[in-house]
PDB file of N, CA, C and O in Angstrom:
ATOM      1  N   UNK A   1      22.434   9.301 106.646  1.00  0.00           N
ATOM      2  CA  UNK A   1      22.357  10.441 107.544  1.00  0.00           C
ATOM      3  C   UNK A   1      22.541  11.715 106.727  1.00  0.00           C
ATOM      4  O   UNK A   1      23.587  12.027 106.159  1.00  0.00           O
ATOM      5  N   UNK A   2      21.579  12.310 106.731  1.00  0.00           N
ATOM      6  CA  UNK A   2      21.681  13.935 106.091  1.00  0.00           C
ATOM      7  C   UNK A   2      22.798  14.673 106.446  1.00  0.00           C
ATOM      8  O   UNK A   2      23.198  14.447 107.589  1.00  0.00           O
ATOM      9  N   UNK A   3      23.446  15.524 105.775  1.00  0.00           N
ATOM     10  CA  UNK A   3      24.446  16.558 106.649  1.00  0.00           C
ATOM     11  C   UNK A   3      23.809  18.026 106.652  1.00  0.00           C
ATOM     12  O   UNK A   3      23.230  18.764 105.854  1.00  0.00           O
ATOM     13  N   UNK A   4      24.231  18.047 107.984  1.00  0.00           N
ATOM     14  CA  UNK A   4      23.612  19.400 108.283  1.00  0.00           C
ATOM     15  C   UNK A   4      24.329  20.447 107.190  1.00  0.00           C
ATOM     16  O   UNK A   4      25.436  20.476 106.654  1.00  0.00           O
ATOM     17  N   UNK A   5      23.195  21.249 107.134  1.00  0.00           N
ATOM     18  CA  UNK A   5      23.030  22.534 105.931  1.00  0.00           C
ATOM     19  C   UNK A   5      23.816  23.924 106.996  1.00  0.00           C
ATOM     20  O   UNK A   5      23.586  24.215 108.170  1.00  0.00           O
ATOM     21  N   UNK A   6      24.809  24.563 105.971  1.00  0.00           N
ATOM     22  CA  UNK A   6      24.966  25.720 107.126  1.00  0.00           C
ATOM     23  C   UNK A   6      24.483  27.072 106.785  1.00  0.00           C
ATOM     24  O   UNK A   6      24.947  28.163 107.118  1.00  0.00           O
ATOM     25  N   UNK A   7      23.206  26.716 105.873  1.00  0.00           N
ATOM     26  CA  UNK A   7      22.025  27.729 105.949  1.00  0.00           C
ATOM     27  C   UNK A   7      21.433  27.137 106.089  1.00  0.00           C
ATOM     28  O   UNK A   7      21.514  25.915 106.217  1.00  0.00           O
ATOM     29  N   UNK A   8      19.768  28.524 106.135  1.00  0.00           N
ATOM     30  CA  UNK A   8      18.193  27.830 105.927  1.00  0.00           C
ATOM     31  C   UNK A   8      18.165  27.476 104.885  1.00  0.00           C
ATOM     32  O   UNK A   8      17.458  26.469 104.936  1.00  0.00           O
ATOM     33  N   UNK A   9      18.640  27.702 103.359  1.00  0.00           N
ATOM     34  CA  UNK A   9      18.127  27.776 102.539  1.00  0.00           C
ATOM     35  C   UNK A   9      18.661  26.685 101.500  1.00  0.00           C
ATOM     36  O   UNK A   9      18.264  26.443 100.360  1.00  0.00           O
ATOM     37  N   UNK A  10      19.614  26.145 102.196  1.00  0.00           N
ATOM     38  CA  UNK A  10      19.954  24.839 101.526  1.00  0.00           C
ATOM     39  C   UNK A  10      19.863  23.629 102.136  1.00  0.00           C
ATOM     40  O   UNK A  10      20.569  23.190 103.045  1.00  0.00           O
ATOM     41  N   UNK A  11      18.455  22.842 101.277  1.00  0.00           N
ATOM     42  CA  UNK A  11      17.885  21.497 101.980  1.00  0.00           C
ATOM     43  C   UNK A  11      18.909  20.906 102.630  1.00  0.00           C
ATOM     44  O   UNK A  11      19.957  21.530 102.800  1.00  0.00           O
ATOM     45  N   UNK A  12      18.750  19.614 103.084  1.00  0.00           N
ATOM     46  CA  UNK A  12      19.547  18.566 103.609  1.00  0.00           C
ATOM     47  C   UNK A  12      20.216  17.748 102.731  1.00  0.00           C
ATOM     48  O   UNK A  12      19.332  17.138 102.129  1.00  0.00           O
ATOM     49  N   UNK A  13      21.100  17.463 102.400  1.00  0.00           N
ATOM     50  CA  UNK A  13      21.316  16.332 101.810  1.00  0.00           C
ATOM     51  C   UNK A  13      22.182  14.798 102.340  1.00  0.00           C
ATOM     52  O   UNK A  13      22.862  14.838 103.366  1.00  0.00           O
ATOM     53  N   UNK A  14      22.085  13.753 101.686  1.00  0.00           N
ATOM     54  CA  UNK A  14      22.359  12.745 101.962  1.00  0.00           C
ATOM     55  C   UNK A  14      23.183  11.669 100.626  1.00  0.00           C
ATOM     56  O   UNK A  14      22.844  11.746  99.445  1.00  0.00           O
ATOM     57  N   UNK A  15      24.090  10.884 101.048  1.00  0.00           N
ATOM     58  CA  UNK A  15      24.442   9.774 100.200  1.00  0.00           C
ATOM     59  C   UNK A  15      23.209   8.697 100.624  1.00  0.00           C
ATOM     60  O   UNK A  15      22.732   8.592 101.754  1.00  0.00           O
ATOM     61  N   UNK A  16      22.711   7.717  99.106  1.00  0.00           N
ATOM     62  CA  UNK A  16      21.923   6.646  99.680  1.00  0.00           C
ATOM     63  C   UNK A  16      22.779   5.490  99.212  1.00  0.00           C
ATOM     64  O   UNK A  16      23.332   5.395  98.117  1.00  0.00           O
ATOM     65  N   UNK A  17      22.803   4.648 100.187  1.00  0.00           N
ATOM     66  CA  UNK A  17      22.999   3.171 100.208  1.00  0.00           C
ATOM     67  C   UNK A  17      22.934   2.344  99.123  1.00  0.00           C
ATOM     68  O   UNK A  17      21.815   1.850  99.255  1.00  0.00           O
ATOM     69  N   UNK A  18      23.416   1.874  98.131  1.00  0.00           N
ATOM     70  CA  UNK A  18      23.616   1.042  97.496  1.00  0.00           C
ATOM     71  C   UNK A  18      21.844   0.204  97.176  1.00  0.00           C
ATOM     72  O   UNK A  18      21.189  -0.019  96.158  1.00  0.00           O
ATOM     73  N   UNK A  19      21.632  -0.040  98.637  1.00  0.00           N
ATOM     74  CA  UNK A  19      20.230  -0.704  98.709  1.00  0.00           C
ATOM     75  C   UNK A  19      18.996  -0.039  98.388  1.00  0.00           C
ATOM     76  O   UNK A  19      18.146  -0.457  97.602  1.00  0.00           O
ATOM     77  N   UNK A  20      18.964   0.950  99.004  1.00  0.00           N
ATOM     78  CA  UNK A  20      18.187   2.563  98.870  1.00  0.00           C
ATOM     79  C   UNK A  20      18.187   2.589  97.184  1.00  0.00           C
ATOM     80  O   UNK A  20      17.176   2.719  96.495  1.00  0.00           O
ATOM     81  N   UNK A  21      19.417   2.450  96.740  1.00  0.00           N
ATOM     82  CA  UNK A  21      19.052   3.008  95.141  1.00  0.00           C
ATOM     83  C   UNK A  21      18.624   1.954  94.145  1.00  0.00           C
ATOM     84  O   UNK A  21      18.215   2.032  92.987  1.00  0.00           O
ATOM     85  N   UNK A  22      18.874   0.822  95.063  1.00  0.00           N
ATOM     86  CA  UNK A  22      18.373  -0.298  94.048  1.00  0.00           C
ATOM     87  C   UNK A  22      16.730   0.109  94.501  1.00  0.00           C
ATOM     88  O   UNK A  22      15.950   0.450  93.612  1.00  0.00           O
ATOM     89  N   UNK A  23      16.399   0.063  95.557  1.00  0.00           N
ATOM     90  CA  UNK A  23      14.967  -0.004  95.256  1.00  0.00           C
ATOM     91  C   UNK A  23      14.175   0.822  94.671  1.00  0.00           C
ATOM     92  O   UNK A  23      13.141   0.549  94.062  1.00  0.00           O
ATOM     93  N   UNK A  24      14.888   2.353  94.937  1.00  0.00           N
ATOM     94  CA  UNK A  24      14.445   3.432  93.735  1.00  0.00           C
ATOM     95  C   UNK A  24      14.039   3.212  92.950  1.00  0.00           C
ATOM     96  O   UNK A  24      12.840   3.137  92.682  1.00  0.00           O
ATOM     97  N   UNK A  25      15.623   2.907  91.856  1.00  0.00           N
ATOM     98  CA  UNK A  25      15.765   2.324  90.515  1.00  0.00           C
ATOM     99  C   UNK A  25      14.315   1.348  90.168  1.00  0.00           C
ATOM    100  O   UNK A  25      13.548   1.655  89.256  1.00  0.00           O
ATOM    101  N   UNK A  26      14.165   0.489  90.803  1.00  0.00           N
ATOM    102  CA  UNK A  26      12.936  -0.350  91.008  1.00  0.00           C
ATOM    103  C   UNK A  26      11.770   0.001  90.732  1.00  0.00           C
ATOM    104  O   UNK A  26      11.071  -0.499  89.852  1.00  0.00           O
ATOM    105  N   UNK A  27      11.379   1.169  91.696  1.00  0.00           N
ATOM    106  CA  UNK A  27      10.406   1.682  92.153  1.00  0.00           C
ATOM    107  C   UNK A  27       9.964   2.803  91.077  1.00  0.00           C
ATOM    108  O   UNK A  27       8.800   3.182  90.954  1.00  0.00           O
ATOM    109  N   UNK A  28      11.010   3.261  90.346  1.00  0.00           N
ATOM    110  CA  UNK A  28      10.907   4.736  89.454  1.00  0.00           C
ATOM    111  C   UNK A  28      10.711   4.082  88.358  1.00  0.00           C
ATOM    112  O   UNK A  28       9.976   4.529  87.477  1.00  0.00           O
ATOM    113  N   UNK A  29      11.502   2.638  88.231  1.00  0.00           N
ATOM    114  CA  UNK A  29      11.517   2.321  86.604  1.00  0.00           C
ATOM    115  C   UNK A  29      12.358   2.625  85.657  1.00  0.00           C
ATOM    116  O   UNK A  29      12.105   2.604  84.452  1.00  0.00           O
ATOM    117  N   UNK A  30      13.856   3.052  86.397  1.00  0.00           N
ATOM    118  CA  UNK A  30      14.786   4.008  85.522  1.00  0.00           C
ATOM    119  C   UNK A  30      16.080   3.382  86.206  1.00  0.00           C
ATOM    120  O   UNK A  30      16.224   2.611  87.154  1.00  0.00           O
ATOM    121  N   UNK A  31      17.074   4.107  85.231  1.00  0.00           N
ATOM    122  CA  UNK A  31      18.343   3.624  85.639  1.00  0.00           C
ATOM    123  C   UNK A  31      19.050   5.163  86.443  1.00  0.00           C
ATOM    124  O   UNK A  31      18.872   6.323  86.071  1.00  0.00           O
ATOM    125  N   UNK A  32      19.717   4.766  87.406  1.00  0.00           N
ATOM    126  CA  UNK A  32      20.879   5.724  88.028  1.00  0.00           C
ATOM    127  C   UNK A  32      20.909   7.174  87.025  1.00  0.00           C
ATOM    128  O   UNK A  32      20.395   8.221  87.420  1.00  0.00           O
ATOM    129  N   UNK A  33      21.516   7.063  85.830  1.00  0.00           N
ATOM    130  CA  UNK A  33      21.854   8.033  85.086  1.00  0.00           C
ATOM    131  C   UNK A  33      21.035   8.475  84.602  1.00  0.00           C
ATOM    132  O   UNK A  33      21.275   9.514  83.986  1.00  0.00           O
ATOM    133  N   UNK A  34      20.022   8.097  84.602  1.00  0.00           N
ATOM    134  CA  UNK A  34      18.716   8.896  84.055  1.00  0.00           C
ATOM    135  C   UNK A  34      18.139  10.213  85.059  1.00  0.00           C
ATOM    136  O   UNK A  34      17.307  11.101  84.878  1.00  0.00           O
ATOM    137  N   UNK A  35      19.075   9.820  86.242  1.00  0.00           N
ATOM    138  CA  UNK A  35      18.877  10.786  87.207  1.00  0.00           C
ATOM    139  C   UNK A  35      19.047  12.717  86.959  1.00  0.00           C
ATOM    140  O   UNK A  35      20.103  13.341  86.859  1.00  0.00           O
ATOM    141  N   UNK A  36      18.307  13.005  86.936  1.00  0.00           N
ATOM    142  CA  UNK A  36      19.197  14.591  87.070  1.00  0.00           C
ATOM    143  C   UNK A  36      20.529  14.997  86.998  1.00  0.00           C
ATOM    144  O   UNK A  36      20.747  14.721  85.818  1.00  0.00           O
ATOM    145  N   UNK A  37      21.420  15.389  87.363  1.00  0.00           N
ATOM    146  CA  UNK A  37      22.766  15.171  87.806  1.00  0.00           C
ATOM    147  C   UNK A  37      23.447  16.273  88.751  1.00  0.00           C
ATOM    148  O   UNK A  37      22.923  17.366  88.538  1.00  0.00           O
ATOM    149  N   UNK A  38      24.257  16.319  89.539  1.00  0.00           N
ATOM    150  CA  UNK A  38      24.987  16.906  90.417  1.00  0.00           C
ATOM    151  C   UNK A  38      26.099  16.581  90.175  1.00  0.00           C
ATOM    152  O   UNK A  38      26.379  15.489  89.679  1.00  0.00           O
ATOM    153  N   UNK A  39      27.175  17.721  90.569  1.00  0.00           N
ATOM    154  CA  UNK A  39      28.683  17.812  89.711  1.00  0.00           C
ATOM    155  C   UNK A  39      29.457  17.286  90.577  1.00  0.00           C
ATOM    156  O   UNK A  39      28.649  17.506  91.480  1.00  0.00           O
ATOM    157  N   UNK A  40      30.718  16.541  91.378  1.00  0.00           N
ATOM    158  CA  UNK A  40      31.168  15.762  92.314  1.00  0.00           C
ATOM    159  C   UNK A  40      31.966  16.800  92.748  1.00  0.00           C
ATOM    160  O   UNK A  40      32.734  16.682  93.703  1.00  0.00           O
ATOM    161  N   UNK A  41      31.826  17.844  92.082  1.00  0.00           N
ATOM    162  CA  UNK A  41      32.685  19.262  92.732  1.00  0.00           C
ATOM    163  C   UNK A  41      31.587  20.255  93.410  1.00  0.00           C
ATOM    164  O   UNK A  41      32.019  21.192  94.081  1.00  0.00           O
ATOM    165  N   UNK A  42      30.336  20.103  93.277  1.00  0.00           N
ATOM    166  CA  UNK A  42      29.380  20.719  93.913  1.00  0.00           C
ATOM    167  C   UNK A  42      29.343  20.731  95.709  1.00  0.00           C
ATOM    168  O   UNK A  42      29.464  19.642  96.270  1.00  0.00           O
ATOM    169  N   UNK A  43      29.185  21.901  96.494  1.00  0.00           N
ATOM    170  CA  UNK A  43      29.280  22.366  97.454  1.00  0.00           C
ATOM    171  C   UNK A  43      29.413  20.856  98.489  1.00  0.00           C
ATOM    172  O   UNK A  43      30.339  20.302  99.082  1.00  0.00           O
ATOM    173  N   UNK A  44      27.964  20.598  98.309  1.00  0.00           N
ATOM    174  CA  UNK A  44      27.418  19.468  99.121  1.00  0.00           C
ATOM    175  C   UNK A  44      27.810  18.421  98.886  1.00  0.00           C
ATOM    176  O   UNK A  44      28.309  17.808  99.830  1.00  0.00           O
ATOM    177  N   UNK A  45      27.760  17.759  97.547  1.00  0.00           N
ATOM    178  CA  UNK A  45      28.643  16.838  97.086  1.00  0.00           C
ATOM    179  C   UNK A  45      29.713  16.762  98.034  1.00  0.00           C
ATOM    180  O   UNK A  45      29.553  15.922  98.919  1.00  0.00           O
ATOM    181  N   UNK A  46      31.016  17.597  98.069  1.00  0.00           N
ATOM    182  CA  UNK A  46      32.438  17.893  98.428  1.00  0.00           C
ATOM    183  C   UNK A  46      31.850  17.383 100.091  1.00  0.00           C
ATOM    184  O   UNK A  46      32.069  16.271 100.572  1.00  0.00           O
ATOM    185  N   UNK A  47      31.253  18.243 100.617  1.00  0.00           N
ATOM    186  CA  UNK A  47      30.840  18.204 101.876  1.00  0.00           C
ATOM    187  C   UNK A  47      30.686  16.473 102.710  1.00  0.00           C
ATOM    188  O   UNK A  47      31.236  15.949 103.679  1.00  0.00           O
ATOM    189  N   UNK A  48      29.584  16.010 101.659  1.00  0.00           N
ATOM    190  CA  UNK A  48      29.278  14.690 102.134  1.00  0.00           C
ATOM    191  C   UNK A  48      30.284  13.857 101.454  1.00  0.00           C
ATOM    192  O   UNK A  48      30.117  12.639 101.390  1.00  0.00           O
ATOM    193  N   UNK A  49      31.562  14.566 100.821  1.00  0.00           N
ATOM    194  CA  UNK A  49      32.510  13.078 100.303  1.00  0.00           C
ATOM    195  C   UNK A  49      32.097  12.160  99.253  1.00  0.00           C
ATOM    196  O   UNK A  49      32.467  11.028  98.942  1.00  0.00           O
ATOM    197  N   UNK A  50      30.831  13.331  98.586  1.00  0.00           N
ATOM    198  CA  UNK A  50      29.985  12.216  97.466  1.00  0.00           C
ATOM    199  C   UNK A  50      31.518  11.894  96.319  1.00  0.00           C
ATOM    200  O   UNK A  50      32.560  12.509  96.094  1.00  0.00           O
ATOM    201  N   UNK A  51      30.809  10.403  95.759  1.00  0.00           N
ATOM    202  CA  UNK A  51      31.633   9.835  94.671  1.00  0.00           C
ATOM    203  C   UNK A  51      31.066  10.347  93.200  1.00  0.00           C
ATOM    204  O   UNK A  51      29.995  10.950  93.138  1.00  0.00           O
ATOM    205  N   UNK A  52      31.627  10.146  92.361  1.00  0.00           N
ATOM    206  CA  UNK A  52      31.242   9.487  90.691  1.00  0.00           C
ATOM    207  C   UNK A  52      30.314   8.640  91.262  1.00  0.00           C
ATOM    208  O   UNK A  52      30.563   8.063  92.321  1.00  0.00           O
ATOM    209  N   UNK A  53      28.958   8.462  90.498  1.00  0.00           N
ATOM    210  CA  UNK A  53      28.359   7.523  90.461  1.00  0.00           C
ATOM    211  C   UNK A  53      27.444   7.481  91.440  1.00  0.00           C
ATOM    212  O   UNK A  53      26.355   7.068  91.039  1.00  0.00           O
ATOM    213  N   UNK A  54      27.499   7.811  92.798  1.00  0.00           N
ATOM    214  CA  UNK A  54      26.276   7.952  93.780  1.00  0.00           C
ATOM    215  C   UNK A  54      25.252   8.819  93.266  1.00  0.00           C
ATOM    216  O   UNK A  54      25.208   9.614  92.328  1.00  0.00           O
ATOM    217  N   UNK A  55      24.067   8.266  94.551  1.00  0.00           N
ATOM    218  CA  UNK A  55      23.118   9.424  94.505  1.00  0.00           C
ATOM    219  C   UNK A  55      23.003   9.891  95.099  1.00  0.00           C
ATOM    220  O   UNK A  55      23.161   9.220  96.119  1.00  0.00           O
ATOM    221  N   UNK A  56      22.689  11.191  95.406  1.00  0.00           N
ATOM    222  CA  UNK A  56      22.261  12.146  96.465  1.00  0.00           C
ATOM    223  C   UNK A  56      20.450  12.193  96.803  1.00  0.00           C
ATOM    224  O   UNK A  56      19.721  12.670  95.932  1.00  0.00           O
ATOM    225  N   UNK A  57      20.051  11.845  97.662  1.00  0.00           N
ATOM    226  CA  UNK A  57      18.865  12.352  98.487  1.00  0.00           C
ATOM    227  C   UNK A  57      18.898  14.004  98.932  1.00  0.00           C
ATOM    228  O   UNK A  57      19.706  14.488  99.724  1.00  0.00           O
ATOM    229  N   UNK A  58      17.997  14.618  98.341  1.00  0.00           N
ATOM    230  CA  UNK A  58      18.014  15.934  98.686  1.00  0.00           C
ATOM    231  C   UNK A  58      16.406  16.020  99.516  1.00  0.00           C
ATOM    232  O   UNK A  58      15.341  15.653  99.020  1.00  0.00           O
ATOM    233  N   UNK A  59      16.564  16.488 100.608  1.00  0.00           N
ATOM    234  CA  UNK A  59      15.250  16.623 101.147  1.00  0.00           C
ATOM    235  C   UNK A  59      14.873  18.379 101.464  1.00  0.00           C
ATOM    236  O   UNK A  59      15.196  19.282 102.236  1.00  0.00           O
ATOM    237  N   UNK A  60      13.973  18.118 100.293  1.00  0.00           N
ATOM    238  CA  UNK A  60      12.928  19.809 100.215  1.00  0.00           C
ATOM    239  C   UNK A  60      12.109  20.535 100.927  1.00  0.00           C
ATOM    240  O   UNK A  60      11.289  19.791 100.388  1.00  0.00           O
ATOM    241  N   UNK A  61      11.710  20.992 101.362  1.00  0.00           N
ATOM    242  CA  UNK A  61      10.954  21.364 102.045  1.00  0.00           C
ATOM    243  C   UNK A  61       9.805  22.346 101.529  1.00  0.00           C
ATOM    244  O   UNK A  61      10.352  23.419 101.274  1.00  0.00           O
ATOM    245  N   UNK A  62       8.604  22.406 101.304  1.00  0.00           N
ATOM    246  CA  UNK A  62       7.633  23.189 100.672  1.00  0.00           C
ATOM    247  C   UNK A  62       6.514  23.623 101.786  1.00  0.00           C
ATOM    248  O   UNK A  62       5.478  22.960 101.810  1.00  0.00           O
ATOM    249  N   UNK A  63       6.614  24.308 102.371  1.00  0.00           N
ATOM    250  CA  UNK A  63       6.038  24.516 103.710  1.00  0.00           C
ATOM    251  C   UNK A  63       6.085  23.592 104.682  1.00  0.00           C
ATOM    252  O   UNK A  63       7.208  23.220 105.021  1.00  0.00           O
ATOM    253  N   UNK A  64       4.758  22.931 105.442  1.00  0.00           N
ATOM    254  CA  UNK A  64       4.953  21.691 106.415  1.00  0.00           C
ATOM    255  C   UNK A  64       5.583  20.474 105.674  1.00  0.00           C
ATOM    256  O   UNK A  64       6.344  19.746 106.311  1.00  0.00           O
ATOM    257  N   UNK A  65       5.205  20.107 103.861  1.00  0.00           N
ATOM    258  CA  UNK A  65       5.891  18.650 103.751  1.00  0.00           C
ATOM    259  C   UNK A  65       6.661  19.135 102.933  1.00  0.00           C
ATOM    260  O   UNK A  65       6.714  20.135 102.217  1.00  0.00           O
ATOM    261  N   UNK A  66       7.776  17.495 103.347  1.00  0.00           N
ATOM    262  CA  UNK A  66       9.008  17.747 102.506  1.00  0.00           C
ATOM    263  C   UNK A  66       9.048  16.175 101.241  1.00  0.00           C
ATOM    264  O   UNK A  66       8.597  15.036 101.124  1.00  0.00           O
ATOM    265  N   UNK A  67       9.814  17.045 100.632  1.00  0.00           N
ATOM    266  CA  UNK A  67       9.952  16.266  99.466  1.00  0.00           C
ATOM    267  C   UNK A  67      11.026  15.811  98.766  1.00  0.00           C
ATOM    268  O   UNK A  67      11.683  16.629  98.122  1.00  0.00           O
ATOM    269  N   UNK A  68      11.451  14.200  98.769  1.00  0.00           N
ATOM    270  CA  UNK A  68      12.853  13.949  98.360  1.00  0.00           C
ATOM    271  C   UNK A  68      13.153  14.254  96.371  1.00  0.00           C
ATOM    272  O   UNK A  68      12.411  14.215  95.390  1.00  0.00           O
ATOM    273  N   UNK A  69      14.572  14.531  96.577  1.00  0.00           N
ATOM    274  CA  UNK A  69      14.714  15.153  95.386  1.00  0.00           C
ATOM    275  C   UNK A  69      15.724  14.023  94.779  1.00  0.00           C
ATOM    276  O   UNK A  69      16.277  13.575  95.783  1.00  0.00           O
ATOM    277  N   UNK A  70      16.247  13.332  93.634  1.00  0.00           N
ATOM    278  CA  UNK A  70      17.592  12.821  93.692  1.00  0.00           C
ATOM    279  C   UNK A  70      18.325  13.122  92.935  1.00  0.00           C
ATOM    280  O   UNK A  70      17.805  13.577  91.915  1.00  0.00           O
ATOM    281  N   UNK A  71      19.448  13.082  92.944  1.00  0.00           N
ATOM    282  CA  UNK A  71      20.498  13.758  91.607  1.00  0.00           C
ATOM    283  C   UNK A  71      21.931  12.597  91.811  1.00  0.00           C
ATOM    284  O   UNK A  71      22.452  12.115  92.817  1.00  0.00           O
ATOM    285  N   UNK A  72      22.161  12.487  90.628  1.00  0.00           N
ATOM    286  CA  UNK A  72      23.226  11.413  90.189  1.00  0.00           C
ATOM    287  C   UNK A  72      24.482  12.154  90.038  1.00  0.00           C
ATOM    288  O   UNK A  72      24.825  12.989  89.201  1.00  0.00           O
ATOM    289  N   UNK A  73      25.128  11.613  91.120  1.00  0.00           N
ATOM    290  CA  UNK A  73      27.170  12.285  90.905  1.00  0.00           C
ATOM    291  C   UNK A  73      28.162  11.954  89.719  1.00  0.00           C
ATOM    292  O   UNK A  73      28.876  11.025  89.342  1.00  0.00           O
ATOM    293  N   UNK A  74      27.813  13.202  89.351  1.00  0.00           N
ATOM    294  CA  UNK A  74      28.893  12.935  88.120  1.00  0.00           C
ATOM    295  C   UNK A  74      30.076  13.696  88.029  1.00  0.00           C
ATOM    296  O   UNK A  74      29.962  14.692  88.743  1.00  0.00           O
ATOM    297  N   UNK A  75      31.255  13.644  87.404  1.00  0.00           N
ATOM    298  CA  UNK A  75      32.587  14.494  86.886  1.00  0.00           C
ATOM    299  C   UNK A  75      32.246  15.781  86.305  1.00  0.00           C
ATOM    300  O   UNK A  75      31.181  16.041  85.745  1.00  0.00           O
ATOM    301  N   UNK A  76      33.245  16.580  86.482  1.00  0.00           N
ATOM    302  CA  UNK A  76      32.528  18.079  85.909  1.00  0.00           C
ATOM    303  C   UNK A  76      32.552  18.134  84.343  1.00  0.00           C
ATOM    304  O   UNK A  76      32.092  19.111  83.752  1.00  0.00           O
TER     305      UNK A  76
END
């Protein structure tokens, strides 16, 4: 479940499921940490209770379509 943004201007974000990231991982061909990264002290992070080690689903928006983004929780 996304958490609501308390602007326009910051997408949605989400924790994914354990399952969700295995199939990623799968699907991308990469491991977790190869991910981008997001700081576990970051706004949204804090917000959604993200851990070390999750991923975040960020959903973008570029006019009508949107586009998932992911970033890997890490320590500052």
């Amino acid at each position: 479940m996304a958490v609501k943004r308390e602007h326009e201007l910051v997408p949605a974000h989400e924790i994914m499921s354990e399952n969700e990231v295995k199939k990623l991982m799968q699907e991308m061909g990469v491991q977790t940490y190869n991910l981008p990264k997001i700081l576990v002290t970051d706004p949204q992070a804090v917000k959604l209770g993200a851990k070390t080690g999750q991923i975040l689903k960020i959903h973008r928006k570029d006019g009508e379509n949107e586009y998932p983004y992911y970033r890997y929780v890490v320590e500052d």
